[in-house]
Each structure stands twice: as structure tokens, then as C-alpha cells.
C-alpha positions in Angstrom: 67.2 147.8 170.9 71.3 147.8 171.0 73.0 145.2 169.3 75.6 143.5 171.9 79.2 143.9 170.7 81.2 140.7 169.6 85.2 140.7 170.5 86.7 139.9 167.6 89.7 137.3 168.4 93.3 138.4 169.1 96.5 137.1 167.2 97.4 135.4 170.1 94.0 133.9 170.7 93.8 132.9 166.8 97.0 131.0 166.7 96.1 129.1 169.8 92.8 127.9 168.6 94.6 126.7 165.7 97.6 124.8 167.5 94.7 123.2 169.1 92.5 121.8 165.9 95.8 120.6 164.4 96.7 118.6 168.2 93.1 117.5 168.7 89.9 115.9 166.9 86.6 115.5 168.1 85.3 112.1 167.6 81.7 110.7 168.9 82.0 107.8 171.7 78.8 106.3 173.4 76.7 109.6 171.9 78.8 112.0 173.0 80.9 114.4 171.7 85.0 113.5 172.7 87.9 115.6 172.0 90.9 113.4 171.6 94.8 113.7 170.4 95.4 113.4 166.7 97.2 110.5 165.4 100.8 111.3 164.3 100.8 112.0 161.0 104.1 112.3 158.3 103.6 114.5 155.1 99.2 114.2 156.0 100.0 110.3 155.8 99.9 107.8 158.7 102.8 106.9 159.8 102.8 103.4 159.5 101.5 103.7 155.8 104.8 106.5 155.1 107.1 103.6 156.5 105.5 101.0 154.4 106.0 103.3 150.9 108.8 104.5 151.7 111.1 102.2 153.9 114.2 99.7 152.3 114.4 96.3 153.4 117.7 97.2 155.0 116.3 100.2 157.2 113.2 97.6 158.1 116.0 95.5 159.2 117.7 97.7 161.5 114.6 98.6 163.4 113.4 95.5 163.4 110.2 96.1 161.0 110.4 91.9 159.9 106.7 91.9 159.2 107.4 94.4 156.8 109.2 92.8 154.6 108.8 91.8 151.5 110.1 88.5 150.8 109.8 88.2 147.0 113.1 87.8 145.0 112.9 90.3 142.4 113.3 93.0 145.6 116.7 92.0 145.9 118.1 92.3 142.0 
């Protein structure tokens, strides 16, 4: 009885699976198994959350972030 031979994966082959994982997740819908896009991320953070930790009330002003805001006084002294 011969063992069948496994390919081993190429450089080229290696780097595209990865570019893959890191573009798409795999998420279950209606029992089944879906591969959709990842949601853009900043620093492993979502990008909304980086804005709200790291954002000044003057840069939330200029793109028009209002909501954002915070409108307590002691921001401001």
C-alpha cells in the first residue's frame, strides 16, 4: 500500500491564502457557512471606536461627526 504524496504549498500560494483570511471571514447565515469581507479595521480597532478615542472636537467638526461630540464644559478648558 503507497502513501499518496501531498504538495506542499508554494510561496506564492502561501501569501495568497493569507491576503485572503486577512480580506475575508466566514460567518454562519441561515445554517450555512458564508465567506464575507472583513470590516475595516484601524490599529485591530473598529473604525468608528478609533474615531471616538481618538478624534478632537474640532476634527469631529470639520467632518461633520456632531453626534460625536461631547457637549460637557470641562472639554473646552
Amino acid at each position: 500500500m503507497q502513501d499518496k504524496k501531498v504538495n506542499k504549498r508554494t510561496a506564492a500560494e502561501k501569501a495568497a491564502k493569507k491576503r485572503r483570511q486577512s480580506e475575508y471571514m466566514y460567518v454562519f447565515m441561515n445554517g450555512k457557512q458564508k465567506r464575507v469581507k472583513r470590516p475595516p479595521t484601524i490599529d485591530g480597532m473598529d473604525a468608528d471606536e478609533f474615531i471616538m478615542q481618538n478624534a478632537d472636537p474640532i476634527w469631529l467638526h470639520q467632518n461633520e461627526m456632531w453626534e460625536y461630540i461631547d457637549a460637557s464644559p470641562d472639554v473646552y478648558e
